[in-house]
DRENFI-500074 format. One record per residue (C-alpha): x, y, z. Coordinates in steps of 0.5 Angstrom, whole numbers, padded with zeros to 4 digits, always signed. Each point is the difference from the previous one (the first is absolute). Layout:
XYZ ...
END
This chain:
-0094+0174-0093 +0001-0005+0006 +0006-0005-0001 -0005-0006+0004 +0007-0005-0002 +0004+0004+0005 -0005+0001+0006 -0001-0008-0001 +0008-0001+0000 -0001+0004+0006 -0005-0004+0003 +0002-0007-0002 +0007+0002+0003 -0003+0004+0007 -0004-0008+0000 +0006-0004+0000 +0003+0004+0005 -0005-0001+0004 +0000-0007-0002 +0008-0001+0001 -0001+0003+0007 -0005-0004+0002 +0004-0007-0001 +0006+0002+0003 -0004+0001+0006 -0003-0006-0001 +0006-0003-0001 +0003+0003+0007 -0006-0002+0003 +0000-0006-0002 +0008-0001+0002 -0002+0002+0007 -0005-0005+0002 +0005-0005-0004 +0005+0002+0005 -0004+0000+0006 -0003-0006-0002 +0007-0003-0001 +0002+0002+0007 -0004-0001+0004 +0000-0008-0004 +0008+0001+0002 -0002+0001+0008 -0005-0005+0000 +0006-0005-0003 +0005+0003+0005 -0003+0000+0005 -0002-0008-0001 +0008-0001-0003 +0002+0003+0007 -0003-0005+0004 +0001-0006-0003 +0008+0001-0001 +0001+0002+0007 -0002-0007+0002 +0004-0002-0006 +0007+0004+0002 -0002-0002+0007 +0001-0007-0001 +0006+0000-0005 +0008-0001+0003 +0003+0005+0001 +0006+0000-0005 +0003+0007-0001 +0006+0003-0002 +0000+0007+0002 +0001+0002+0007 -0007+0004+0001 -0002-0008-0001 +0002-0003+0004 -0004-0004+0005 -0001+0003+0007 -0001-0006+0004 +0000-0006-0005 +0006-0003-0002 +0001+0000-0007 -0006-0005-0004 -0003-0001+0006 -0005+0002+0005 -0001+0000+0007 -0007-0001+0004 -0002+0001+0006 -0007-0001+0003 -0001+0006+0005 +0001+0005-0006 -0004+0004-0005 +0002+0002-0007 +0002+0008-0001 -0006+0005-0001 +0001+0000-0006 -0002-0008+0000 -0006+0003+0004 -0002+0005-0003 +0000-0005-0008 -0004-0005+0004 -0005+0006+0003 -0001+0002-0008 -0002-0007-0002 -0006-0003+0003 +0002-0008-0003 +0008+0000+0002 +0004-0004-0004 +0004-0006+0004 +0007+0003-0002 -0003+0006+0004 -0004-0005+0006 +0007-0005+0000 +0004+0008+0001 -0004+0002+0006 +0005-0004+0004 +0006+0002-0002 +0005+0004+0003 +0002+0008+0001 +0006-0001-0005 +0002+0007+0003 -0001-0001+0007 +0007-0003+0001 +0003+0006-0003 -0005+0005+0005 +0005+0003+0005 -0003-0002+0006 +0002+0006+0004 -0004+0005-0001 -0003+0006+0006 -0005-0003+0001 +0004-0007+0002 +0006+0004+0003 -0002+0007+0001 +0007+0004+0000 +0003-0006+0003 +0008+0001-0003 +0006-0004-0003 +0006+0002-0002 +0002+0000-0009 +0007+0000+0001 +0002+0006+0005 -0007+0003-0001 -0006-0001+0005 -0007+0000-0005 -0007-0003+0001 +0000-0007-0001 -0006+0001-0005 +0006+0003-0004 +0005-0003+0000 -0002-0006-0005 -0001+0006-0005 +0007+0003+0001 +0004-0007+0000 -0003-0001-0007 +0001+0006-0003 +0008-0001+0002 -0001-0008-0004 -0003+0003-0005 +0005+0005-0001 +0006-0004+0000 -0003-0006-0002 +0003+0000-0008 +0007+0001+0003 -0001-0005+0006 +0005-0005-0003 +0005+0004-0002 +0001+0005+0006 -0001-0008+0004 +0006-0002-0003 +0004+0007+0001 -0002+0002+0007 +0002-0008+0002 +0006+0000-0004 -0004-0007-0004 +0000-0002+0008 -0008-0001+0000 +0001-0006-0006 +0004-0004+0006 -0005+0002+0006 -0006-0002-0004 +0003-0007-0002 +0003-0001+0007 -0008+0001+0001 -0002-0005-0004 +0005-0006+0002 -0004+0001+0007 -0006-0001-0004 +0000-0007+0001 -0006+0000-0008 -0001-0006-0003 -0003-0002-0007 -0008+0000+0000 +0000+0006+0006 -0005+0006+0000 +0005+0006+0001 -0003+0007+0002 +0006+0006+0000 -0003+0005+0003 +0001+0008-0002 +0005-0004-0006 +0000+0006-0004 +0005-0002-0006 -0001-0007+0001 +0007-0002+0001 -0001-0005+0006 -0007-0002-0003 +0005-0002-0007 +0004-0004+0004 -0006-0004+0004 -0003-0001-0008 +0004-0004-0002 +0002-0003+0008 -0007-0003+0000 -0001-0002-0007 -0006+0000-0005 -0005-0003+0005 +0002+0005+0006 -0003+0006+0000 +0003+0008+0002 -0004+0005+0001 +0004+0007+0000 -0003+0006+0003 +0000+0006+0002 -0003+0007+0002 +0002+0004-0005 -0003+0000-0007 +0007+0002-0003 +0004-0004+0003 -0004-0007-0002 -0001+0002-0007 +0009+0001+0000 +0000-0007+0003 -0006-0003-0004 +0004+0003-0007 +0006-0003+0003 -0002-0007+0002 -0005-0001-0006 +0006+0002-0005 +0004-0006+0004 -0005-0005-0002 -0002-0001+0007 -0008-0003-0001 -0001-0002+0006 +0000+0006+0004 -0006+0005+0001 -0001+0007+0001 -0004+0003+0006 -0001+0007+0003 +0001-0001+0008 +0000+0004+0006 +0005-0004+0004 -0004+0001+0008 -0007-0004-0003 +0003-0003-0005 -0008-0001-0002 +0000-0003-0006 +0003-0007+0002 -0003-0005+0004 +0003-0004+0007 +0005-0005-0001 +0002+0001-0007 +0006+0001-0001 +0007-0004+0003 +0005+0006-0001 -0001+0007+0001 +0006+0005-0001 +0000+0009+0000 +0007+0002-0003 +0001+0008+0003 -0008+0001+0001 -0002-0001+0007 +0003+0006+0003 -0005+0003-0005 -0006-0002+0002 -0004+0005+0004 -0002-0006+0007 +0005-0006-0001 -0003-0003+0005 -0005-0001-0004 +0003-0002-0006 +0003-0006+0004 -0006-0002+0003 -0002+0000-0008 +0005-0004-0002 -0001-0005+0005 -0007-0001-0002 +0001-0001-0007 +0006-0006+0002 -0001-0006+0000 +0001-0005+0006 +0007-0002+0000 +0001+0006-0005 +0007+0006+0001 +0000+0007-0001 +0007+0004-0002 +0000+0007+0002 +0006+0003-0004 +0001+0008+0003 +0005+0005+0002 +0002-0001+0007 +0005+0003+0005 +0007-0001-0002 +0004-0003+0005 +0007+0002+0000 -0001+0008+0003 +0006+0003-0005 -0003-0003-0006 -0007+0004+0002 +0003+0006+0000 +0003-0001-0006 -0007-0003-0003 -0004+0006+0003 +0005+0005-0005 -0001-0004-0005 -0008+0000+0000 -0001+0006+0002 +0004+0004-0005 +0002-0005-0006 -0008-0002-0001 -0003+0006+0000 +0006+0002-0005 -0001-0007-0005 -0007+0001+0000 +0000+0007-0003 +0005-0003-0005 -0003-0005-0002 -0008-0001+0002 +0000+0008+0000 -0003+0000+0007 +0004+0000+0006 -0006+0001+0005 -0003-0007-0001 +0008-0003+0002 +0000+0005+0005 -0006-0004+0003 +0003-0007-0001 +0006+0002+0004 -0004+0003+0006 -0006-0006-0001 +0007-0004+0001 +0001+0003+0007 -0006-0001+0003 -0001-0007-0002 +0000-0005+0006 +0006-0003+0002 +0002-0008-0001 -0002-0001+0007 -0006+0003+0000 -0003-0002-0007 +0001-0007+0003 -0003+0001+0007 -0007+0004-0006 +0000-0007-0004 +0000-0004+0006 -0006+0005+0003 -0004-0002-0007 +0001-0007+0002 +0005-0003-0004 +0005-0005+0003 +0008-0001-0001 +0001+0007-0001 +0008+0002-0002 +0004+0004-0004 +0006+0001-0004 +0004+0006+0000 +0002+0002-0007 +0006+0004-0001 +0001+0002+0006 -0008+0002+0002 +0000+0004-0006 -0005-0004-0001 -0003-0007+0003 -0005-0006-0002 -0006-0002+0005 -0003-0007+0000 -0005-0002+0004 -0005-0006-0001 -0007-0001+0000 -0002-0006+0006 
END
């Protein structure tokens, strides 16, 4: 006799088998085209969301606070335009996607390259295998920007420290005879050149009070960021923040500032004749500039003792307290190849400025150069 209940269970389970793997790949089929549909909505979104914010971001100020925002050649909530350039190749390529560009994008296609201040302007094709020197080394000019910003980079949380220890405290009263030579008034545009912590541009802050400006740069991103840290914190609002190479100094305007400083920066700078042709650029008529830089010494049994001092309790301190003695090595070599007193006047003249003197401080370990702009 055949058990028909137990071949019908058989049959009704082997179809609901079948039916249950029949839905769960009903299922995983339909998951698939929902997620193909929902990706390729989420393309079409993003793409669209992309453009329209890179206008929207385009426009917006630049108000940072961490040292990969900050602006590169736009002080600090403002902008900078000039005619005769074209945004970036990311701009270009937006309003290429975009058949209808907006007029954020259309108002962007004047704005400037905010990296091209920053962009070494010695490269092989601009000065082949033309050399300099980097401290007692000869290298490339091409090269020498990049090693000069690693020593800054480098040093640039222990700067003010080892300031106070290589000088005794001494650089504090350098920098304020500096300042009293300044001549700055309330209501002034102050640009410090190579500022890097921000100690004259604190002081020029409150000097020209809330309806001056003071514009402190640098070419080295950490070092700004110490500074911009520093002066924030000191409640200096009347101060921006730009990255800048001191031999274009692209992102300012002719006749812009009335005083224009560089404390221990100029023997830095790769072409200063073209760092002082910038700056004389950029001041107005009438306008001063202040050099404040390591100099010859004067007095010969002080240079000896200077030059043993320099060349082994640098390095030594620099070791002990930044952990890199090499960078303060650098410092102490970049001093001796830096142009006398005499020289450095007769370069300042050579870049058109007027009046020039200087004023020999602690014997010519260090000097401050004035020159005017006619």
């Amino acid at each position: 006799m055949t058990d028909h209940s137990n071949n019908n269970a058989a049959t009704d389970a082997t179809s609901h088998g079948h039916l249950q793997d029949k839905l769960v790949k009903d299922s995983i089929t339909n998951n698939q085209n929902i997620t193909e549909q929902v990706k390729a909505r989420q393309s079409l979104v993003s793409n669209t969301t992309l453009n329209e914010n890179a206008a929207v971001d385009n426009s917006k100020n630049n108000d940072f606070t961490q040292v990969q925002d900050l602006p590169t050649g736009t002080p600090q909530g403002q902008q900078t335009t000039m005619p005769n350039h074209t945004t970036n190749a990311n701009n270009t390529l937006n309003n290429s996607a975009n058949n209808a560009p907006t007029q954020a994008q259309t108002a962007k296609q004047t704005l400037f390259n905010q990296r091209d201040d920053i962009n070494n302007p010695h490269t092989p094709d601009t000065d082949g295998n033309e050399q300099t020197h980097f401290g007692y080394q000869t290298v490339n000019k091409a090269e020498k920007q990049a090693r000069v910003a690693d020593v800054f980079t480098s040093v640039a949380k222990k700067y003010d420290i080892m300031n106070d220890l290589m000088s005794f405290g001494i650089h504090r009263l350098w920098k304020r005879y500096a300042i009293s030579l300044s001549g700055v008034r309330a209501g002034q545009h102050v640009l410090d050149i190579a500022g890097g912590t921000g100690d004259l541009a604190k002081v020029f802050s409150r000097e020209v009070g809330r309806n001056g400006k003071v514009v402190l740069s640098d070419i080295n991103a950490a070092m700004l960021e110490v500074g911009r840290e520093r002066l924030i914190n000191a409640g200096c609002n009347n101060v921006d923040f730009v990255l800048a190479n001191a031999e274009t100094l692209a992102p300012f305007d002719d006749n812009s500032f009335d005083l224009l400083t560089i404390s221990f920066g100029l023997r830095n700078v790769t072409d200063k004749d073209a760092a002082l042709k910038s700056m004389y650029r950029v001041l107005k008529p009438g306008g001063r500039l202040l050099i404040l830089e390591f100099s010859k010494p004067v007095f010969e049994p002080l240079s000896k003792a200077y030059d043993l001092y320099s060349f082994t309790a640098l390095p030594m301190m620099g070791k002990l307290v930044a952990n890199d003695s090499e960078s303060y090595k650098y410092l102490a070599e970049s001093i001796r190849m830096h142009p006398d007193q005499q020289t450095l006047k007769q370069m300042m003249q050579q870049a058109g400025f007027e009046n020039c003197d200087y004023h020999n401080l602690t014997a010519g370990i260090v000097a401050v150069h004035r020159g005017f702009k006619a």
